[in-house]
C-alpha positions in Angstrom: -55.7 -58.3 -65.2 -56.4 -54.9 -64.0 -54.9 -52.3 -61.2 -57.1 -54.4 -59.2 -55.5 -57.8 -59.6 -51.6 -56.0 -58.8 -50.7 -56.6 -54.9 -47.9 -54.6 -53.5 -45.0 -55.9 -52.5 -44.6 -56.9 -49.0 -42.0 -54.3 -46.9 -38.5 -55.7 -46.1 -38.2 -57.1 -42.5 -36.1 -54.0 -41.7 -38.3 -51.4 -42.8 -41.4 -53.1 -40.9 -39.1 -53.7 -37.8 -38.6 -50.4 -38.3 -42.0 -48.7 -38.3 -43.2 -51.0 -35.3 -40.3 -50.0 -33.4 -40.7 -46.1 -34.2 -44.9 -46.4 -33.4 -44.1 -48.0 -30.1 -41.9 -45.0 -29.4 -43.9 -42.4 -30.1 -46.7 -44.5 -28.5 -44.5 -45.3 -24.9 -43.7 -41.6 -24.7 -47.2 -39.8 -25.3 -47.7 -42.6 -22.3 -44.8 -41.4 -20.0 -45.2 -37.4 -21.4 -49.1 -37.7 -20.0 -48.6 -39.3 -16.9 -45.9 -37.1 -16.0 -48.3 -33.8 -16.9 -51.0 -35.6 -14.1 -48.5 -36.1 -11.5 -47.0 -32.4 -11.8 -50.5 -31.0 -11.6 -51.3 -33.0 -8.6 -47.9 -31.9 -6.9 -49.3 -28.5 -7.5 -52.5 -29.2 -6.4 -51.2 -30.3 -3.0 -48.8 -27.4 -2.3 -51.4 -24.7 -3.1 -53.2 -27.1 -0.4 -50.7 -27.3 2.4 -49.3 -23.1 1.5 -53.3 -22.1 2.8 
């Protein structure tokens, strides 16, 4: 057999647990970080609103 018959070796449950965990992170808190830049431009929208 060839390089193309070897298969890696799966990734220990920690180190998977690991990288799921870390992508949902990352994932949850471009989420929260966005929604929070919407609300604060909205909030800013309406006081330029009610100031004129």
């Amino acid at each position: 057999m060839g390089p193309s018959g070897w298969v890696k070796p799966k990734e220990t449950v920690n180190k998977r647990f690991l990288h799921s965990t870390l992508r949902n992170a990352v994932i949850s808190n471009k989420h929260r970080t966005l929604k929070q830049e919407k609300v604060k431009v909205q909030s800013y929208k309406t006081d330029t609103v009610k100031k004129s």
